[in-house]
mmCIF file of the N, C-alpha and C atoms, coordinates in Angstrom:
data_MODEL
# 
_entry.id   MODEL 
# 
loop_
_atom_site.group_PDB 
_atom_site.id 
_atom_site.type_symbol 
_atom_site.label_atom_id 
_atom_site.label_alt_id 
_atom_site.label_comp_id 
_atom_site.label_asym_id 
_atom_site.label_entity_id 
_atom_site.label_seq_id 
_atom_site.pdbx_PDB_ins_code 
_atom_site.Cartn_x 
_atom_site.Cartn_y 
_atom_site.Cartn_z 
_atom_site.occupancy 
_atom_site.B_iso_or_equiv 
_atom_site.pdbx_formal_charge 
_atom_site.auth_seq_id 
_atom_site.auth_comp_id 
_atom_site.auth_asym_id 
_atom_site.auth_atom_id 
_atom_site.pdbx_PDB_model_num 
ATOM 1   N N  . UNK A 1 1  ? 54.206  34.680  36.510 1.00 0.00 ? 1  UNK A N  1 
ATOM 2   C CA . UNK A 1 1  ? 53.899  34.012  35.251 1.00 0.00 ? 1  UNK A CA 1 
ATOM 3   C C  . UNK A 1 1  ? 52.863  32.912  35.500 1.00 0.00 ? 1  UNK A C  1 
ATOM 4   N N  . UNK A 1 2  ? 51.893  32.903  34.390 1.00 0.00 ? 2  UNK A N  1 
ATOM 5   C CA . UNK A 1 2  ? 50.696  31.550  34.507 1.00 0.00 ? 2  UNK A CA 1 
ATOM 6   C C  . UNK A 1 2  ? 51.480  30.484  34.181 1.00 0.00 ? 2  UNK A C  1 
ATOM 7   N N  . UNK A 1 3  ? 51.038  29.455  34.830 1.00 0.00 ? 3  UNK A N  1 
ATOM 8   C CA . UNK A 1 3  ? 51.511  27.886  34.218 1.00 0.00 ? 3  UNK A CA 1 
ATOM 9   C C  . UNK A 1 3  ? 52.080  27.808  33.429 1.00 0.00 ? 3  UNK A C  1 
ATOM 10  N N  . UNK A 1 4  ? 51.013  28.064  31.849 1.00 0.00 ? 4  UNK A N  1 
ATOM 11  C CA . UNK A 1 4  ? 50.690  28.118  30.675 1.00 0.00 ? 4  UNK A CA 1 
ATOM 12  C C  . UNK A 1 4  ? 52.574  28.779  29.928 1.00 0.00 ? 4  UNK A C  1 
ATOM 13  N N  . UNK A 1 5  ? 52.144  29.674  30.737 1.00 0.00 ? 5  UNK A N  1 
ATOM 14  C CA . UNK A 1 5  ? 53.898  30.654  30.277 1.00 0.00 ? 5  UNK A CA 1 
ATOM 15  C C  . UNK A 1 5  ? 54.847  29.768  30.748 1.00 0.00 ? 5  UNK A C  1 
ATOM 16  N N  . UNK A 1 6  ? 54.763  29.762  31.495 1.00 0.00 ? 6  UNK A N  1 
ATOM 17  C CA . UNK A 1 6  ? 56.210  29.027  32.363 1.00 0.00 ? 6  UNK A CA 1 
ATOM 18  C C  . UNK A 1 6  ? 56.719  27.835  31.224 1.00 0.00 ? 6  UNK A C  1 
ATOM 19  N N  . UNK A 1 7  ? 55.378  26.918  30.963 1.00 0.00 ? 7  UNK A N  1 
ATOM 20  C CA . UNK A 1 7  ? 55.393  26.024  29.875 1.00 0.00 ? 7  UNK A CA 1 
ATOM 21  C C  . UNK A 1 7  ? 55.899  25.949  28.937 1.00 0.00 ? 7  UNK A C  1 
ATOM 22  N N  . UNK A 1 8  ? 55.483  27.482  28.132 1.00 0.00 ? 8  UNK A N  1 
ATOM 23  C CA . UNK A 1 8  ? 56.163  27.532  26.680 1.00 0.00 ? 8  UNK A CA 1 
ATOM 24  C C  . UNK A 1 8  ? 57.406  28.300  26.806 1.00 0.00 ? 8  UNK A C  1 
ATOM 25  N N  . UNK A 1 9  ? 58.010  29.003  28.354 1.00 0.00 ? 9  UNK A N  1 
ATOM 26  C CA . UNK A 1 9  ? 58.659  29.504  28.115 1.00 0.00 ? 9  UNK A CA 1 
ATOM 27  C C  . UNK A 1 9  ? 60.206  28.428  27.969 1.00 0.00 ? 9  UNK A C  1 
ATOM 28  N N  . UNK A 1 10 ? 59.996  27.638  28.886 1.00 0.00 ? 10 UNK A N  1 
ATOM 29  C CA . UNK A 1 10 ? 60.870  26.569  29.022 1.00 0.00 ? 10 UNK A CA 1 
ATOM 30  C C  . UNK A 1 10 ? 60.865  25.381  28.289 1.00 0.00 ? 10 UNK A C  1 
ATOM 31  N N  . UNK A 1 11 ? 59.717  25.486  27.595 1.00 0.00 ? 11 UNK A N  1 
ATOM 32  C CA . UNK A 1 11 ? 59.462  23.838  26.453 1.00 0.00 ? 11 UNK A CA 1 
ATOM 33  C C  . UNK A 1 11 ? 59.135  22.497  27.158 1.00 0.00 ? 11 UNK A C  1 
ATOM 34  N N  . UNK A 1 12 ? 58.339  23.141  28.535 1.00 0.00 ? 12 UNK A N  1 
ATOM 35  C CA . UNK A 1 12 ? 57.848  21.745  29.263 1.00 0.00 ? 12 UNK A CA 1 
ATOM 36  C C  . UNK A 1 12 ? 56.789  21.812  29.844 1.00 0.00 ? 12 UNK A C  1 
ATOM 37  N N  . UNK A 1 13 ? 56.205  20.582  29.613 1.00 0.00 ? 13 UNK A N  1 
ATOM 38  C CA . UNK A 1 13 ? 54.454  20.147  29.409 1.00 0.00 ? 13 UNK A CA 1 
ATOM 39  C C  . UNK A 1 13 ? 54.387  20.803  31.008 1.00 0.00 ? 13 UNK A C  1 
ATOM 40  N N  . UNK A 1 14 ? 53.113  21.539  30.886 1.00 0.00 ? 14 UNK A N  1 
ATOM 41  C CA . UNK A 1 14 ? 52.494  21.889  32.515 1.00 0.00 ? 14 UNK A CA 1 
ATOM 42  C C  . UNK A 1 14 ? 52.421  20.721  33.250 1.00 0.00 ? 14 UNK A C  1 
ATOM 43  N N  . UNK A 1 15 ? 51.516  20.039  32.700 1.00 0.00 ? 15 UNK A N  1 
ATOM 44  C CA . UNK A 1 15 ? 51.733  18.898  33.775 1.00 0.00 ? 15 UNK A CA 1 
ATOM 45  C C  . UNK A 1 15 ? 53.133  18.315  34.736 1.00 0.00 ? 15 UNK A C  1 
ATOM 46  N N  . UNK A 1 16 ? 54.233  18.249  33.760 1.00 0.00 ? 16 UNK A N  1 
ATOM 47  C CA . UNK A 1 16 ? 55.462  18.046  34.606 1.00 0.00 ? 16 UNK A CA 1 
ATOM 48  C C  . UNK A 1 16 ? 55.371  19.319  35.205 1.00 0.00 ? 16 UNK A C  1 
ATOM 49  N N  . UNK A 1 17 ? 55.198  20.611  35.105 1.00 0.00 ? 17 UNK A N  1 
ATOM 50  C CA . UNK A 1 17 ? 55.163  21.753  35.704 1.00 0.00 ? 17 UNK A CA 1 
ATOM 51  C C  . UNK A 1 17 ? 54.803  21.573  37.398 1.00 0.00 ? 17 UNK A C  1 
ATOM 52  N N  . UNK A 1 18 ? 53.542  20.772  37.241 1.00 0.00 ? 18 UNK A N  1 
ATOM 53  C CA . UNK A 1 18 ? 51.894  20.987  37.721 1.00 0.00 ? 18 UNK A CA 1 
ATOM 54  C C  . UNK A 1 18 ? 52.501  19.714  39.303 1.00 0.00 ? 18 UNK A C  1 
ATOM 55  N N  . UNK A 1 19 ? 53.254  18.214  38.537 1.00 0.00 ? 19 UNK A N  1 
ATOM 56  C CA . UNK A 1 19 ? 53.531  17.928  39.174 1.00 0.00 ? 19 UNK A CA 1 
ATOM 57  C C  . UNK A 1 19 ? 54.963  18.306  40.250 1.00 0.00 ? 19 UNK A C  1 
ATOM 58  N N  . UNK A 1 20 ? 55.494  18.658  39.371 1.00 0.00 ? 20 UNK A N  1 
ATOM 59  C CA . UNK A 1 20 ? 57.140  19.277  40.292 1.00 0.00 ? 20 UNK A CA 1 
ATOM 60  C C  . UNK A 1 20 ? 56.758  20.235  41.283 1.00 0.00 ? 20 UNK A C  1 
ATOM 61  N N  . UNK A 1 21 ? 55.285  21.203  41.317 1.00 0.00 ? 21 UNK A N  1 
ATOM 62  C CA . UNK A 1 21 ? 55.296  21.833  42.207 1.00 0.00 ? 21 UNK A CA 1 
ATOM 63  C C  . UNK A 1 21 ? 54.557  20.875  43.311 1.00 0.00 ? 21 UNK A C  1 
ATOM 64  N N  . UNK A 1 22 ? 53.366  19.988  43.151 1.00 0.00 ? 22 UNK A N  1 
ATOM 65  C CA . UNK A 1 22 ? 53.196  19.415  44.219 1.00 0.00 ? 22 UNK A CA 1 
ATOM 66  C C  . UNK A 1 22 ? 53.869  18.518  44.597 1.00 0.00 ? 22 UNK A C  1 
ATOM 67  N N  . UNK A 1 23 ? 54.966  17.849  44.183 1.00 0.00 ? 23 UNK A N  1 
ATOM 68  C CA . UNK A 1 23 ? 56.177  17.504  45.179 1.00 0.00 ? 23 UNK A CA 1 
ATOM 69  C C  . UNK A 1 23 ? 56.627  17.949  45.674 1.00 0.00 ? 23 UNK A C  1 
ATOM 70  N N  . UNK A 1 24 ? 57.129  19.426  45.578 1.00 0.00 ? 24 UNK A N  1 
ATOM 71  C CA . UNK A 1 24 ? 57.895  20.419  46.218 1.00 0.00 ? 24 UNK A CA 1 
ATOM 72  C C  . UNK A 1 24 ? 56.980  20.618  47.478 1.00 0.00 ? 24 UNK A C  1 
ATOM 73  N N  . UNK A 1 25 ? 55.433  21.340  47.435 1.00 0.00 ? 25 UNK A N  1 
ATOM 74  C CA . UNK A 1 25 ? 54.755  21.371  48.130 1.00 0.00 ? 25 UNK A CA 1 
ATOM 75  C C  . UNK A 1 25 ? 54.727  20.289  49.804 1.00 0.00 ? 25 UNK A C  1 
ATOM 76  N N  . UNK A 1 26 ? 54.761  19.194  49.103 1.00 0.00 ? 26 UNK A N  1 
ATOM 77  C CA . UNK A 1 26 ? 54.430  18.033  50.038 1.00 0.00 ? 26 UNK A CA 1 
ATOM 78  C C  . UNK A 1 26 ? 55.895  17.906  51.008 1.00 0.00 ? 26 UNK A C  1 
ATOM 79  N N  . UNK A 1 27 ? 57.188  18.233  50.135 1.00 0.00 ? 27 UNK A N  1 
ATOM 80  C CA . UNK A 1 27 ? 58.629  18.219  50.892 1.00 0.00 ? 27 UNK A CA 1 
ATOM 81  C C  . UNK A 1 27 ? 59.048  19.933  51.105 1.00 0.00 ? 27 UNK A C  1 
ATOM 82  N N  . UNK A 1 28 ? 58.356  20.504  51.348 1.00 0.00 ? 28 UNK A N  1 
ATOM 83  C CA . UNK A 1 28 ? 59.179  21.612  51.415 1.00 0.00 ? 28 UNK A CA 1 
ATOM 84  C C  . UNK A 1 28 ? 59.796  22.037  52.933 1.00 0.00 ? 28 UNK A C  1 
ATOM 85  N N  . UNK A 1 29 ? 59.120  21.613  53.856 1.00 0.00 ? 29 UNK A N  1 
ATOM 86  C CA . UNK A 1 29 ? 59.868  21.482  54.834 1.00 0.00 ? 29 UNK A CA 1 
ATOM 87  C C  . UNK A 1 29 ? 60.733  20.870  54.843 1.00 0.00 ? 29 UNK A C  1 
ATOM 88  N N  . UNK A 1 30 ? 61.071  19.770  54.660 1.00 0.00 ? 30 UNK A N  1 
ATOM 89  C CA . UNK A 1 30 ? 62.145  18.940  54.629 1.00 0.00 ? 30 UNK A CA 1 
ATOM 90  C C  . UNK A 1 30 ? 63.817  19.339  54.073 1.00 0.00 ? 30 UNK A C  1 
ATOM 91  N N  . UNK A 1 31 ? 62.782  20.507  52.890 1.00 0.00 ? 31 UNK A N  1 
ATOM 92  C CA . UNK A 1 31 ? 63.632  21.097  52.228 1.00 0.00 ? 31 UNK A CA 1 
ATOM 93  C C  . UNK A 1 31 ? 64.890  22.256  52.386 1.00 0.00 ? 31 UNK A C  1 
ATOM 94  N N  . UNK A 1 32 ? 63.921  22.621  53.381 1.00 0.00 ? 32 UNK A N  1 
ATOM 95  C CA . UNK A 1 32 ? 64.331  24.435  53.973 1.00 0.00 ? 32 UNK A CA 1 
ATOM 96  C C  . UNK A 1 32 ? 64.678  23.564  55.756 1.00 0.00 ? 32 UNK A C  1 
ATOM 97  N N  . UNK A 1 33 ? 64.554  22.300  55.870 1.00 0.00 ? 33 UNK A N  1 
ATOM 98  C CA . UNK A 1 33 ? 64.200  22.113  57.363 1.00 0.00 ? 33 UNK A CA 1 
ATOM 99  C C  . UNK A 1 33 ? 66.301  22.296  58.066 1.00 0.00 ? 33 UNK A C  1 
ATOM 100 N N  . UNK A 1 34 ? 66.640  22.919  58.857 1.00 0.00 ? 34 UNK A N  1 
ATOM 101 C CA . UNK A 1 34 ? 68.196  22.723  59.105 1.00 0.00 ? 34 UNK A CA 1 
ATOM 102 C C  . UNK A 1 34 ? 68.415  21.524  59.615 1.00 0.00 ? 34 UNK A C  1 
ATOM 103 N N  . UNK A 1 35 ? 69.979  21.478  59.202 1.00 0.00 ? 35 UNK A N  1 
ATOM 104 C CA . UNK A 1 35 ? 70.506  20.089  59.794 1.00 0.00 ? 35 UNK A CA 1 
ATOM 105 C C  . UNK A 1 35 ? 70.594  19.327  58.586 1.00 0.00 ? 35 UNK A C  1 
ATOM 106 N N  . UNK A 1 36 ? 71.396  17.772  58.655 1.00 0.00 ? 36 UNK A N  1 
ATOM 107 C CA . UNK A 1 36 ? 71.217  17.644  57.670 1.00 0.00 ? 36 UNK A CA 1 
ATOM 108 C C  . UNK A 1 36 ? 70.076  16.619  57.680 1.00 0.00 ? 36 UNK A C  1 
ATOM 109 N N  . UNK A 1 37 ? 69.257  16.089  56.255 1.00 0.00 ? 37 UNK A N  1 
ATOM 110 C CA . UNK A 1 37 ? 68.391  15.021  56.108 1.00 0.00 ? 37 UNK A CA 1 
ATOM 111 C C  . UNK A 1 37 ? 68.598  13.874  56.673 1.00 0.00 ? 37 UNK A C  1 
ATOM 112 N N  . UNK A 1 38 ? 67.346  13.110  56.610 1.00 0.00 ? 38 UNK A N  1 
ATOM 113 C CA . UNK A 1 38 ? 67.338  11.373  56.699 1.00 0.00 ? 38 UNK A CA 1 
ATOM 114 C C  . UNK A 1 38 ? 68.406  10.998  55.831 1.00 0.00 ? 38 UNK A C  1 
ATOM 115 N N  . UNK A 1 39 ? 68.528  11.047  54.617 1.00 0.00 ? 39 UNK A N  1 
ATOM 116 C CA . UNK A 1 39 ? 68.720  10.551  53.349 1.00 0.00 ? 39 UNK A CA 1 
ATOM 117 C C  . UNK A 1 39 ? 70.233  11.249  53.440 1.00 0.00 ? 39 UNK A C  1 
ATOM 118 N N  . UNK A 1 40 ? 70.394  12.244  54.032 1.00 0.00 ? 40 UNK A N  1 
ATOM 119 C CA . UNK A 1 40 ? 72.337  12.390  54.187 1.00 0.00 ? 40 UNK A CA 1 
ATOM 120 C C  . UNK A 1 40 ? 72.926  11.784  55.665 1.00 0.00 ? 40 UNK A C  1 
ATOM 121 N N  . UNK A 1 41 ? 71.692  11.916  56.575 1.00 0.00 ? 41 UNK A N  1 
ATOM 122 C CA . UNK A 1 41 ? 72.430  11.071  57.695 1.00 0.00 ? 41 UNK A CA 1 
ATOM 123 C C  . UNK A 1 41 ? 72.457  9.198   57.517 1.00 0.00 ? 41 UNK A C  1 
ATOM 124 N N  . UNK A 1 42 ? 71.486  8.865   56.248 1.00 0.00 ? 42 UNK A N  1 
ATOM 125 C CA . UNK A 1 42 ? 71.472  7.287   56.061 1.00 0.00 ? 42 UNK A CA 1 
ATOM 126 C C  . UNK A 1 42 ? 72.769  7.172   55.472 1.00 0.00 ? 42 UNK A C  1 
ATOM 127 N N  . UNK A 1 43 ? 73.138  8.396   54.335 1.00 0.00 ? 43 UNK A N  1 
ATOM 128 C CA . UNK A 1 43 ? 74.430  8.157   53.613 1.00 0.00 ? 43 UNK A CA 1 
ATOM 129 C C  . UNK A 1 43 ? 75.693  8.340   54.509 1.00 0.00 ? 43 UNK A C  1 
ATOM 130 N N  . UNK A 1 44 ? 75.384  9.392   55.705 1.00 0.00 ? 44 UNK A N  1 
ATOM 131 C CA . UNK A 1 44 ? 76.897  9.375   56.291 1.00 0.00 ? 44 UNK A CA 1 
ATOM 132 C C  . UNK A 1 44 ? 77.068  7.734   57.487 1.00 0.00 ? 44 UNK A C  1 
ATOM 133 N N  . UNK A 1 45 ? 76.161  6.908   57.883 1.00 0.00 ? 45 UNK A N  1 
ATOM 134 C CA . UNK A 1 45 ? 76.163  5.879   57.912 1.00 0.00 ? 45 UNK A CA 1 
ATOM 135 C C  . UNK A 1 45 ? 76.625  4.880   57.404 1.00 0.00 ? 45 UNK A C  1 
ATOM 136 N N  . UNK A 1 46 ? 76.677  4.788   56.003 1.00 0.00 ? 46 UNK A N  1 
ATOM 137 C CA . UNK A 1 46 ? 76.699  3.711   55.318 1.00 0.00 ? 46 UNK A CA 1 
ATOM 138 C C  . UNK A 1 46 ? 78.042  4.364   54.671 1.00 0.00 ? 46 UNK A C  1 
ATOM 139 N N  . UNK A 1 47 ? 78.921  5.174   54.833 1.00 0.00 ? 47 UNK A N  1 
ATOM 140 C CA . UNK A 1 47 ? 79.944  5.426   54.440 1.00 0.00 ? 47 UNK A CA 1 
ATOM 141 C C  . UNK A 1 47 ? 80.521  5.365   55.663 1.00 0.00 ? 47 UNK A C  1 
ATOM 142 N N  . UNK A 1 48 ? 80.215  5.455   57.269 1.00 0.00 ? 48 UNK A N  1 
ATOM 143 C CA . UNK A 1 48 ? 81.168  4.885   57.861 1.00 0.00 ? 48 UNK A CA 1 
ATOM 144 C C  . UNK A 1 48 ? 81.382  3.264   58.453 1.00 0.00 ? 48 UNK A C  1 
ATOM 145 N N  . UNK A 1 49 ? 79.706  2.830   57.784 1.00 0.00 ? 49 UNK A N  1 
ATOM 146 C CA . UNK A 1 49 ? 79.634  1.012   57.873 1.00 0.00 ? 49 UNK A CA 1 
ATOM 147 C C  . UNK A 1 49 ? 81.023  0.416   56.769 1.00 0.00 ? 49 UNK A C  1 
ATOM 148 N N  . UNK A 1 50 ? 81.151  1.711   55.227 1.00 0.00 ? 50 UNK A N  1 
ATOM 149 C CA . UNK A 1 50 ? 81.737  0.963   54.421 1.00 0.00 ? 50 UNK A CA 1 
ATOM 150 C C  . UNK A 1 50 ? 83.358  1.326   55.268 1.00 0.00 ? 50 UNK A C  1 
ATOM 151 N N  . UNK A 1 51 ? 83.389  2.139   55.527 1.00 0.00 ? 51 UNK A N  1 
ATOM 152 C CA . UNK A 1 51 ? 85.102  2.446   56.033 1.00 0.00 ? 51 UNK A CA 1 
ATOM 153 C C  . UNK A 1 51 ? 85.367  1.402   57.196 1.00 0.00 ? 51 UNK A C  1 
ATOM 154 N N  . UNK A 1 52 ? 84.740  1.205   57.793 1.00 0.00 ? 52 UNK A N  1 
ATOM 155 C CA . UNK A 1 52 ? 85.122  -0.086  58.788 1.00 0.00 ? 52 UNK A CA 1 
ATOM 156 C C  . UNK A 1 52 ? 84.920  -1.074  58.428 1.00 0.00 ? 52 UNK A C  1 
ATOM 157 N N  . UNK A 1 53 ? 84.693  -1.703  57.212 1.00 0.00 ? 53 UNK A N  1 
ATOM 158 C CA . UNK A 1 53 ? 85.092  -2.806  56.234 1.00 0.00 ? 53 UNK A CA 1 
ATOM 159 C C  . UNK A 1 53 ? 85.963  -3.164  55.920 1.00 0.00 ? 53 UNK A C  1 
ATOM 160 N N  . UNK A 1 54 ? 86.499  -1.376  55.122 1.00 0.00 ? 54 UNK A N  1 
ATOM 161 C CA . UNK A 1 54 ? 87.596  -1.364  54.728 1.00 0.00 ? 54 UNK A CA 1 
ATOM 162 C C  . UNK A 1 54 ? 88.959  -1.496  55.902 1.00 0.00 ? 54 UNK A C  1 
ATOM 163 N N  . UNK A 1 55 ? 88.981  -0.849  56.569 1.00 0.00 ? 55 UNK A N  1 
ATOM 164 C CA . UNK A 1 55 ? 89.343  -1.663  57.885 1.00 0.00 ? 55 UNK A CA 1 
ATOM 165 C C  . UNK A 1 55 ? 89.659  -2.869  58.605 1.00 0.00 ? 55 UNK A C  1 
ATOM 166 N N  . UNK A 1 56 ? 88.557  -3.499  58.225 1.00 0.00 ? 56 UNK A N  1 
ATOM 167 C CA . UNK A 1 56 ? 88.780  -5.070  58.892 1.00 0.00 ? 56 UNK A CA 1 
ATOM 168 C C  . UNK A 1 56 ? 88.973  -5.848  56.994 1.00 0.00 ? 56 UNK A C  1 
ATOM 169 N N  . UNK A 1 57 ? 89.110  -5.471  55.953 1.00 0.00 ? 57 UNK A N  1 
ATOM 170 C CA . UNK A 1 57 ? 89.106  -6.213  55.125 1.00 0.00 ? 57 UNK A CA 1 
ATOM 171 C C  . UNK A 1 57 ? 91.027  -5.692  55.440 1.00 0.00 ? 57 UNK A C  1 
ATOM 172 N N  . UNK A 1 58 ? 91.553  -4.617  55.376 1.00 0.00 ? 58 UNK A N  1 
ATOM 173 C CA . UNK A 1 58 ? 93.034  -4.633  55.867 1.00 0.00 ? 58 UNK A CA 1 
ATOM 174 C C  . UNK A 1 58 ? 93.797  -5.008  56.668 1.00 0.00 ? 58 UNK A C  1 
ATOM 175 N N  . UNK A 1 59 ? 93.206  -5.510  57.895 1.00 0.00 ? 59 UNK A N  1 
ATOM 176 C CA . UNK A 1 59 ? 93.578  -6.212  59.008 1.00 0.00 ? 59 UNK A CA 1 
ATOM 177 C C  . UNK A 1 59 ? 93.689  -7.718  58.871 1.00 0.00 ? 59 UNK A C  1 
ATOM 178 N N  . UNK A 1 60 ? 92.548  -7.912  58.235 1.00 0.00 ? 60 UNK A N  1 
ATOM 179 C CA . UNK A 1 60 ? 92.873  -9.614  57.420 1.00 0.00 ? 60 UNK A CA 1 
ATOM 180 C C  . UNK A 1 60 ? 93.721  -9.953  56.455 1.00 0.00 ? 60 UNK A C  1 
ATOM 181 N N  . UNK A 1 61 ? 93.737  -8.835  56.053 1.00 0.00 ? 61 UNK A N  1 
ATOM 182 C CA . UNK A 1 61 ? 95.164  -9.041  54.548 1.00 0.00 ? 61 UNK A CA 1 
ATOM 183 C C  . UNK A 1 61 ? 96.347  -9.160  56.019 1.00 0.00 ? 61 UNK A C  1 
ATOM 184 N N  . UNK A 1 62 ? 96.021  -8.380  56.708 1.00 0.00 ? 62 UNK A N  1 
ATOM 185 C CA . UNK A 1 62 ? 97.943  -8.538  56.524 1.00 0.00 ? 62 UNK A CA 1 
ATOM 186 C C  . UNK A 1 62 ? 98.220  -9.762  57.533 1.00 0.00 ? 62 UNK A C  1 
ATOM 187 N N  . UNK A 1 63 ? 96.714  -10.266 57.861 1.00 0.00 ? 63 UNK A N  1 
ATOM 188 C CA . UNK A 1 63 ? 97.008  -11.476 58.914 1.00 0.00 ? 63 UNK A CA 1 
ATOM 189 C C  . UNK A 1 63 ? 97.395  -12.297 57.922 1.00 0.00 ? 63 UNK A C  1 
ATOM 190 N N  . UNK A 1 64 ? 96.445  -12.590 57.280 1.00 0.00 ? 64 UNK A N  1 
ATOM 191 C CA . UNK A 1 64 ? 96.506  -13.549 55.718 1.00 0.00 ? 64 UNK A CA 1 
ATOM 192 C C  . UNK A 1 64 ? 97.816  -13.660 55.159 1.00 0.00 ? 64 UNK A C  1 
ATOM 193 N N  . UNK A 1 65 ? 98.675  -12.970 55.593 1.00 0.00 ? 65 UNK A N  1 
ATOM 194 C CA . UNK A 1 65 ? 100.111 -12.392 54.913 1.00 0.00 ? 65 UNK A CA 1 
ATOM 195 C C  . UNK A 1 65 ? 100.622 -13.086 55.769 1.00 0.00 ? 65 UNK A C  1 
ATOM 196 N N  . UNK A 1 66 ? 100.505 -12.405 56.992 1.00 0.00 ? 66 UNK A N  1 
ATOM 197 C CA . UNK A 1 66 ? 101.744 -12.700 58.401 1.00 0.00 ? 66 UNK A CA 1 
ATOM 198 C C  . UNK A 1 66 ? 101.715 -14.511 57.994 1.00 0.00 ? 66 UNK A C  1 
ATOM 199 N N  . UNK A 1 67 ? 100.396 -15.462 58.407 1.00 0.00 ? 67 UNK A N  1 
ATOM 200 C CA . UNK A 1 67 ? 100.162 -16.562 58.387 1.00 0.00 ? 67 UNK A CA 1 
ATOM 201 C C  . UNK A 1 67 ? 100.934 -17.444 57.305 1.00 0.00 ? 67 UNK A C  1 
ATOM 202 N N  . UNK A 1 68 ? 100.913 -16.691 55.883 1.00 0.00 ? 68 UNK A N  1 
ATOM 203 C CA . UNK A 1 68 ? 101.242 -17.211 55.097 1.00 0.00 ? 68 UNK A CA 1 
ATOM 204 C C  . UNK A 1 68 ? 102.835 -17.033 55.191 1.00 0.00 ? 68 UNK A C  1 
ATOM 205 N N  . UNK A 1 69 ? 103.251 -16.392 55.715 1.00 0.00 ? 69 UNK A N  1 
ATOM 206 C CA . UNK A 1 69 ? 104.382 -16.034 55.798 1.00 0.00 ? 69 UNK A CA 1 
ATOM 207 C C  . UNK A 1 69 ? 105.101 -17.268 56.678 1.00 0.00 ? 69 UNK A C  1 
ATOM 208 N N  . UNK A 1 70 ? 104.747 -17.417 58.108 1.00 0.00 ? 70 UNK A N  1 
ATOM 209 C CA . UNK A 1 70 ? 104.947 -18.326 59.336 1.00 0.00 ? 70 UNK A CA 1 
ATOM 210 C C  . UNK A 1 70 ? 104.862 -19.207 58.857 1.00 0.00 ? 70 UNK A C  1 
ATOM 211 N N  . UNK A 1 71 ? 103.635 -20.254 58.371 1.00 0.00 ? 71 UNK A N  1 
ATOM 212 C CA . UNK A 1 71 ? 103.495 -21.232 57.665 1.00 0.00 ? 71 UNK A CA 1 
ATOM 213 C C  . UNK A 1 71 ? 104.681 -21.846 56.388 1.00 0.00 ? 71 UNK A C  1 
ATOM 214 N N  . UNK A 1 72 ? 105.385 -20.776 55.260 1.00 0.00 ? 72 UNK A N  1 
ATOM 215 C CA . UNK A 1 72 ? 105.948 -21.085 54.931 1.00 0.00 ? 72 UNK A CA 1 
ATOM 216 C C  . UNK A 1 72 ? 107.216 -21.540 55.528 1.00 0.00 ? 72 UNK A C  1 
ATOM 217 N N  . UNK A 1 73 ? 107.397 -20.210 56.618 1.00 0.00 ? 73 UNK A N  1 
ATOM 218 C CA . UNK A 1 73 ? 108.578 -20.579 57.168 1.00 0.00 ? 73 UNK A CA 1 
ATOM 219 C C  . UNK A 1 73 ? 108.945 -22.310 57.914 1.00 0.00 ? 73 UNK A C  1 
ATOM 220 N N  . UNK A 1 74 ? 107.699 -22.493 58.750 1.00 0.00 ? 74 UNK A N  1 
ATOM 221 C CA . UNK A 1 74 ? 107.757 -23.916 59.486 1.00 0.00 ? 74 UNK A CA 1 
ATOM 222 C C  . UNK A 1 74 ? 107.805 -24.806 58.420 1.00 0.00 ? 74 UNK A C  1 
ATOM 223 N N  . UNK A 1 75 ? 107.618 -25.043 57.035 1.00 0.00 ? 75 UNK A N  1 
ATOM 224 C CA . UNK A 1 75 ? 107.862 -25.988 55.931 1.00 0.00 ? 75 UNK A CA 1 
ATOM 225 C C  . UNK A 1 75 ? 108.665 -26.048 55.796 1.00 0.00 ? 75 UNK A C  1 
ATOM 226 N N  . UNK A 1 76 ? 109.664 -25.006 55.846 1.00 0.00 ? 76 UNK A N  1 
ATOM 227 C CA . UNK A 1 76 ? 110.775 -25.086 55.210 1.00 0.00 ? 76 UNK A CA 1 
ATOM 228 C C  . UNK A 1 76 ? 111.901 -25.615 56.332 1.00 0.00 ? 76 UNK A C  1 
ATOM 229 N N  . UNK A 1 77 ? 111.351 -25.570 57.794 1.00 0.00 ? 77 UNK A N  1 
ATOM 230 C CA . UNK A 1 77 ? 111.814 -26.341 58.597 1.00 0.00 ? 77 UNK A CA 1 
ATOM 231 C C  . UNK A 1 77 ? 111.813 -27.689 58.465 1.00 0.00 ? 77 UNK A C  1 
ATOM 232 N N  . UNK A 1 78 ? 110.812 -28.344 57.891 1.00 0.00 ? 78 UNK A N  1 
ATOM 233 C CA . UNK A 1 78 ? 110.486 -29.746 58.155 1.00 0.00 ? 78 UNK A CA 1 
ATOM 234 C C  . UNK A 1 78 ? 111.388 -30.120 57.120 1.00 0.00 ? 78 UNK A C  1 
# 
């Protein structure tokens, strides 16, 4: 199919056509390339930066706890 078709067949301006293929063009290796991407190995990163947050944000709760806990107790000594 010409451009032109593709255009009216779908109800969208060639130009978005015109550009979606030279993006594709410019990434298409990237596209078809195996393994996974930059952009999924940045995300599996930053989902295991956030899980060891979550981690040390649980380890402080329960210090935060224990402390508060001890602390009350020695008051109630005095």
């Amino acid at each position: 199919m010409t451009l032109n078709e593709l255009a009216t067949r779908y109800q969208i301006s060639p130009v978005v056509i015109s550009r979606w293929k030279s993006e594709f063009m410019e990434r298409a290796q990237e596209v078809f390339k195996k393994g996974p991407s930059t952009a999924e190995k940045e995300l599996e990163e930053k989902q295991e930066e956030i899980e060891g947050l979550h981690r040390k944000i649980g380890q402080l709760t329960v210090e935060v706890d224990f402390l508060k806990k001890k602390s009350a107790e020695i008051l109630k000594r005095k």
